[in-house]
C-alpha positions in Angstrom: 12.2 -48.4 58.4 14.2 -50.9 56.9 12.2 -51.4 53.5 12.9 -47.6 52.8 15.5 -49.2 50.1 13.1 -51.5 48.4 10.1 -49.7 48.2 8.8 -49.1 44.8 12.1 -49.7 43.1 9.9 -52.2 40.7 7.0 -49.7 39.9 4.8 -47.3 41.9 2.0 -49.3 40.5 0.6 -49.7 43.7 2.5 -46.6 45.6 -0.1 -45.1 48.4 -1.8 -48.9 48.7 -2.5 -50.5 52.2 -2.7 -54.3 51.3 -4.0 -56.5 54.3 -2.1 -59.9 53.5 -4.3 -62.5 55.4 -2.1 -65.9 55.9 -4.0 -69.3 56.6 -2.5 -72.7 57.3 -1.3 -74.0 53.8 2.5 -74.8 53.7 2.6 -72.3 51.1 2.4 -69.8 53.7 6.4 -69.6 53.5 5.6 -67.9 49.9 4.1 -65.2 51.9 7.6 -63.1 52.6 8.6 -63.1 49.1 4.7 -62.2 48.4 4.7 -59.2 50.4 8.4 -57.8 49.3 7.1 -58.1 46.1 4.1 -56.0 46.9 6.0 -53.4 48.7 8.7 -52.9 45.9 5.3 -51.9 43.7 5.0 -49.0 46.1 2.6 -50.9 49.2 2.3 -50.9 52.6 1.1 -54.8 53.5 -0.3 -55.5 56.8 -0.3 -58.9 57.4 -2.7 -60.9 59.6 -2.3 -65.0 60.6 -4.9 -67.3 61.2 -3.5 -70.3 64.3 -3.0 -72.5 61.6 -0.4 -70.0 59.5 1.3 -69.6 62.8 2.4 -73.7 62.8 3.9 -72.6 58.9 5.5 -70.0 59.4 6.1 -67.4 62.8 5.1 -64.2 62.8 8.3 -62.7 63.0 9.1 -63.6 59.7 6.0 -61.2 57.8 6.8 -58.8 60.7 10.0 -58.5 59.2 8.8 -59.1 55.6 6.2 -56.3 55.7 7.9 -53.8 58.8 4.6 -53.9 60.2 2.9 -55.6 63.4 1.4 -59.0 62.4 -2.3 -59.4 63.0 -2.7 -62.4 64.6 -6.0 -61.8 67.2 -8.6 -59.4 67.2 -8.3 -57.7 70.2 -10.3 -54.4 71.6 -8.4 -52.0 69.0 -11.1 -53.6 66.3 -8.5 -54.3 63.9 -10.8 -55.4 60.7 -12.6 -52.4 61.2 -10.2 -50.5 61.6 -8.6 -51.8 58.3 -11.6 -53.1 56.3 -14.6 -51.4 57.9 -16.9 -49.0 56.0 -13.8 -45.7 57.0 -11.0 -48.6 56.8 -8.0 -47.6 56.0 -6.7 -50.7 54.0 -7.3 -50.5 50.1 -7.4 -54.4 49.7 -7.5 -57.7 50.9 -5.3 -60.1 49.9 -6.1 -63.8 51.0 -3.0 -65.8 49.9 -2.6 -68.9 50.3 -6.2 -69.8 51.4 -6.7 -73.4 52.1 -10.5 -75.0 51.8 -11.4 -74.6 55.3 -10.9 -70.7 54.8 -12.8 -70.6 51.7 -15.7 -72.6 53.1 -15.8 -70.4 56.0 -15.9 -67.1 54.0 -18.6 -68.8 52.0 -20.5 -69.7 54.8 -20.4 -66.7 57.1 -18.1 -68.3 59.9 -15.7 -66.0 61.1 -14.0 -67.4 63.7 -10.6 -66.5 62.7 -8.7 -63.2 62.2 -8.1 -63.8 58.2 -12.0 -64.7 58.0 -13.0 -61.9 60.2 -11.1 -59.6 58.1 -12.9 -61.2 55.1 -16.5 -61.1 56.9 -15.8 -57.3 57.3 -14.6 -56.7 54.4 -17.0 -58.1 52.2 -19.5 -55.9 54.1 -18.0 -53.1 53.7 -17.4 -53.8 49.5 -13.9 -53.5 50.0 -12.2 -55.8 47.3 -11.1 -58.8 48.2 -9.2 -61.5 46.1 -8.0 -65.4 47.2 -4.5 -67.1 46.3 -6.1 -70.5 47.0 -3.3 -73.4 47.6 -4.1 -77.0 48.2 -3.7 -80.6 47.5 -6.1 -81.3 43.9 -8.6 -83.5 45.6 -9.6 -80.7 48.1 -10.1 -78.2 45.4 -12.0 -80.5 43.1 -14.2 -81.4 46.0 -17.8 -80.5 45.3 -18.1 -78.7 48.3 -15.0 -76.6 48.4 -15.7 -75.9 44.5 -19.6 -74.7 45.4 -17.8 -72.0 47.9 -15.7 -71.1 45.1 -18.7 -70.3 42.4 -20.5 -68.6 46.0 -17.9 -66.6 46.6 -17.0 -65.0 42.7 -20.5 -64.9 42.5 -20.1 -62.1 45.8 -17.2 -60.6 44.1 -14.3 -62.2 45.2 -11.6 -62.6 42.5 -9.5 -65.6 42.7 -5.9 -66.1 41.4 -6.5 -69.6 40.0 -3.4 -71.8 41.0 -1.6 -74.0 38.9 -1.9 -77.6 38.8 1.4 -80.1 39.3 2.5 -83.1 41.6 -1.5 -83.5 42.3 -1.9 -79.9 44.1 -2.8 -76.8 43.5 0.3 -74.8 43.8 0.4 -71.3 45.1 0.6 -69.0 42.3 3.9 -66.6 41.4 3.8 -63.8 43.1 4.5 -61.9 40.2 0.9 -63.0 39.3 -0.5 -62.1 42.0 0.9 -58.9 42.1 -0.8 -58.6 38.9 -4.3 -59.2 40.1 -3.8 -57.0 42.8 -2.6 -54.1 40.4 -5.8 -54.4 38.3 -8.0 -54.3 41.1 -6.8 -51.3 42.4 -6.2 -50.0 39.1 -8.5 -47.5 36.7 -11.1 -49.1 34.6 -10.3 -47.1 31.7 -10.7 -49.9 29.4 -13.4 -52.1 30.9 -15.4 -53.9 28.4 -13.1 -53.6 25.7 -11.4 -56.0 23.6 -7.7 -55.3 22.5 -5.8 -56.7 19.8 -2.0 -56.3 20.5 0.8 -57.6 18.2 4.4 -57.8 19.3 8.1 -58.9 18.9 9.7 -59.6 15.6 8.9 -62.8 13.2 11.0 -65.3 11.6 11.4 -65.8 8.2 12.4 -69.7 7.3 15.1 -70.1 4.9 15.3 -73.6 5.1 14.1 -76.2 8.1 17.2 -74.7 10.4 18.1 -71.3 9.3 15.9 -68.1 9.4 15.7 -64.2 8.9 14.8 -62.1 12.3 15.7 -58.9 13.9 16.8 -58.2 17.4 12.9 -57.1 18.6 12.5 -58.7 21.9 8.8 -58.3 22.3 9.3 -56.6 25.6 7.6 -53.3 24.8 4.4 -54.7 23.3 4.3 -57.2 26.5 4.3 -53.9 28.8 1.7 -52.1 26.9 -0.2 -55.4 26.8 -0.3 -55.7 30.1 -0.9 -52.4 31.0 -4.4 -52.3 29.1 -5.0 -55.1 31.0 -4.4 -53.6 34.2 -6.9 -51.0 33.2 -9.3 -54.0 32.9 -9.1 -54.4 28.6 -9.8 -57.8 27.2 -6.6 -58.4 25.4 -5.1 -60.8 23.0 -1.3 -60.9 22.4 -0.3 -62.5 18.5 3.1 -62.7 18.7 6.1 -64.8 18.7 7.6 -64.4 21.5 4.7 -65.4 24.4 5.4 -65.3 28.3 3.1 -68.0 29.3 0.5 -65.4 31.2 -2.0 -67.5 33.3 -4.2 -64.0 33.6 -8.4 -63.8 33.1 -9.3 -61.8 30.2 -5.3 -61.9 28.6 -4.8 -64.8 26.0 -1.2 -65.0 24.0 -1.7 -66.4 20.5 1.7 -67.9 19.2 2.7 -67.2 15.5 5.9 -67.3 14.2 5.8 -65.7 10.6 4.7 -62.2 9.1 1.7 -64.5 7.1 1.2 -65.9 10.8 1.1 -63.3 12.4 -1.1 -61.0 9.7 -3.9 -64.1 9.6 -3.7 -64.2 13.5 -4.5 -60.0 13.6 -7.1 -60.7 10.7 -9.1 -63.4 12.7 -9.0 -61.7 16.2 -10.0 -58.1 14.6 -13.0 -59.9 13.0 -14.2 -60.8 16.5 -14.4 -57.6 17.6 -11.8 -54.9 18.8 -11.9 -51.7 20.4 -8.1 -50.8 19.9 -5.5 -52.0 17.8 -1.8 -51.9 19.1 0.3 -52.5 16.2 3.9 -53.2 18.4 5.3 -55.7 16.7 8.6 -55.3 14.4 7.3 -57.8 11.6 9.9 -58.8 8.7 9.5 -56.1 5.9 10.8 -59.5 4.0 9.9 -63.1 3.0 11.3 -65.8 1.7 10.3 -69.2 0.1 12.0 -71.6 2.4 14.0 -74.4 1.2 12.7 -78.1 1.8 15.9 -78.9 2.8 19.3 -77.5 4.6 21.1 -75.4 1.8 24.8 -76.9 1.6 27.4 -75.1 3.2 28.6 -73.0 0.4 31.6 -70.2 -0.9 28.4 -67.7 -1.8 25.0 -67.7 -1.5 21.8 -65.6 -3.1 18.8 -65.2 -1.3 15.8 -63.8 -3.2 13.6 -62.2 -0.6 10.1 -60.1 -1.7 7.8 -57.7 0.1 6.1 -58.8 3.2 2.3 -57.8 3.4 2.0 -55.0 6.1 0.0 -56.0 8.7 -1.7 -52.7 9.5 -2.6 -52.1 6.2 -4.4 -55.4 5.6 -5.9 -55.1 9.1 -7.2 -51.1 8.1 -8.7 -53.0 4.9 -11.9 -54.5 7.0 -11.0 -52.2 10.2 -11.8 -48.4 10.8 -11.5 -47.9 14.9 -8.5 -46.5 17.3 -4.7 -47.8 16.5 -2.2 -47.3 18.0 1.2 -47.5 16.0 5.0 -48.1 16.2 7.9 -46.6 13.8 11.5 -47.6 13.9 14.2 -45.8 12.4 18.0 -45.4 12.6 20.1 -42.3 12.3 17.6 -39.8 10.9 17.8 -37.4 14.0 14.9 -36.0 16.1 13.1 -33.7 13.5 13.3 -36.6 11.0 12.3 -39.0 13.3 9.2 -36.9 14.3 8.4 -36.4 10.1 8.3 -39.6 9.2 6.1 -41.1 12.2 3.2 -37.7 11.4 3.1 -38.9 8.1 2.8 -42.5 9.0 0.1 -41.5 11.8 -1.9 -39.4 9.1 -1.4 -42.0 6.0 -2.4 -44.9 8.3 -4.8 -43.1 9.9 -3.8 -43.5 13.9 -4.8 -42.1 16.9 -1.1 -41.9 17.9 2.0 -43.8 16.9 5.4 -43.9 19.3 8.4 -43.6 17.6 12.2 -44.5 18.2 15.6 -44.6 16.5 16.8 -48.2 17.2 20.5 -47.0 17.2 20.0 -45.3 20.4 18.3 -48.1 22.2 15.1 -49.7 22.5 15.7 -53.1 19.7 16.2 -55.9 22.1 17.2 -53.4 24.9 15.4 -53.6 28.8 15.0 -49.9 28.6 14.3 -47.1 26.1 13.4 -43.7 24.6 10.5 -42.7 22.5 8.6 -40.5 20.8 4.6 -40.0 21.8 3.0 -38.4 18.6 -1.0 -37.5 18.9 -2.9 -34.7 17.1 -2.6 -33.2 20.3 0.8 -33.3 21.6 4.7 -34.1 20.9 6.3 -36.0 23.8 9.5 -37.6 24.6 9.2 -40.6 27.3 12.1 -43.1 28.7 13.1 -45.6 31.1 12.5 -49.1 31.6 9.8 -50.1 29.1 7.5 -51.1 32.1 7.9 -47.3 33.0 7.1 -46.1 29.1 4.3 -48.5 28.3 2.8 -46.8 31.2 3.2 -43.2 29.5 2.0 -44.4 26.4 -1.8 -45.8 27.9 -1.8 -42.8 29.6 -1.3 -40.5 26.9 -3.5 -42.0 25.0 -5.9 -42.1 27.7 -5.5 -38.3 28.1 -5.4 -37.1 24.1 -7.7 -40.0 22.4 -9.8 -42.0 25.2 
């Protein structure tokens, strides 16, 4: 009762989910309450269930309190994995995190001879998903044994959240990652098989080694669609120049820091193949030829600036599929705002375009209000630009896909 207040105040990503949460002995078990709080404030219910060996980490009390549910930690006549993972099982998921080697090799094996590997026997039988948070020192994971289970165990259809590497371990995962695995499992496959390109955030013009032109851009909106698309199991590449260092399968982030950068960058990764092109990024309209040296402070100063190459166009030059586009503009009202992005969406020939005055908000704002333009509908969204990247795939799911 006491998670009422948390519960989907991050997203209702994952709102309606049962996530069985199975705990085995690796000291990053004490990751697991933050792990499941994270969970539930995407909208889930987590059930967790300990292994013997989770119980000398951390006590049960703790994810009974973390998750407001009864801790699995024996099997006992009420058939709790089928009742959660059988073929009618209630649970959506499970959620293996941290597994240590011994739980792996188990799994991999057959053995099921405790409740977070009976849970994953049933489970896999059943062909409910299951994915693995593995944490462990570096030597286990790199043994040839454990690392055989691994391959055995993608190869069945497990998904793993690879850890990172530091201090000669492999570290538990953020949950935030996690979270996002768990979010694309359960998510729809709208976009399976197909490669995105996505550009996003502003660029930087040099005007000499310390001094540049930008603009307030963030990147934060094309981030959320990025990710989004992802969720919905796209291959996606990010150019832009403001990268959050995702650790995801199928998501790379290209750095650039220029509008030539950045316009190469789209170029190349178009080339290889794309489905959809999300042009999200606020590019300088400007360059400049940069000076080798600092410019002396001085009384007055001319800069000579000339037209930046628009990245859309070039791109539509060797380019013909879906794009999706983005107009900014300030003070020019709703009507004009609406005007000047259907001319841009029929000119540059896009299967919608989302449009925003910058006054209002949206520039370098956590939040914000746009306007959805397709050839079949006019639609205002707004909130947190998680919540409107959201609208956006799904409109365009809806009028284009």
């Amino acid at each position: 009762m006491h998670l009422r207040r948390i519960k989907g105040i991050k997203s209702r990503k994952l709102e309606g989910k049962k996530i069985v949460l199975g705990v085995t002995g690796s000291i990053a078990a004490v990751e697991t309450v933050k792990l499941s709080r994270e969970l539930i404030r995407r909208g889930a219910e987590v059930i967790a269930v300990m292994s013997d060996a989770a119980k000398k980490i951390i006590h049960p009390y703790a994810l009974e309190f973390a998750t407001d549910n009864r801790v699995i930690t024996e099997i006992t006549g009420k058939v709790e994995h089928v009742e959660l993972l059988g073929m009618d099982g209630i649970a959506d998921l499970l959620l293996i995190a941290p597994s240590t080697a011994n739980t792996i090799s188990k799994i991999a094996a057959g053995i099921d001879d405790t409740p977070v590997t009976t849970m994953a026997s049933t489970a896999l039988g059943s062909e409910k998903p299951v994915i693995i948070a593995p944490a462990m020192h570096e030597s286990m994971i790199r043994n040839d044994a454990v690392s055989k289970s691994v391959e055995k165990l993608k190869e069945m259809g497990i998904e793993f959240v690879e850890p990172f590497y530091d201090e000669y371990k492999a570290k538990f995962a953020p949950a935030e990652t996690i979270c996002l695995h768990v979010e694309r499992k359960l998510y729809g496959k709208e976009f399976e098989g197909k490669r995105i390109v996505v550009t996003s955030g502003p660029t930087f013009e040099q005007i000499d080694p310390i001094r540049f032109i930008s603009n307030r851009s963030s990147g934060l909106m094309g981030h959320e669609i990025a990710l989004e698309l992802w969720r919905r199991g796209g291959y996606v590449t990010v150019i832009t120049s403001k990268p959050r260092g995702m650790r995801l399968p199928d998501f790379k982030e290209i750095a650039v820091r220029s509008v030539d950068e950045m316009l190469q960058k789209s170029l190349e990764e178009v080339k290889k193949g794309c489905d959809l092109f999300v042009s999200a990024a606020a590019a300088a309209d400007f360059t400049i030829e940069m000076a080798e040296s600092k410019i002396k402070t001085q009384e007055e100063l001319v800069l000579h600036l000339k037209a930046a190459p628009k990245i859309l166009h070039k791109v539509r030059e060797i380019y013909d599929g879906e794009v999706i586009g983005f107009k900014a503009e300030t003070g020019v009202g709703e009507e004009g705002l609406f005007n000047i992005a259907y001319e841009k969406m029929i000119t540059d020939k896009l299967s919608m375009v989302v449009a925003n005055d910058v006054l209002e908000r949206g520039m370098g704002t956590e939040d914000t209000k746009v306007l959805m333009i397709t050839k079949k509908r006019k639609e205002w969204a707004e909130g947190h630009k998680e919540e409107v990247a959201e609208k956006i795939v799904k409109t365009y799911i809806e009028d284009v896909l």
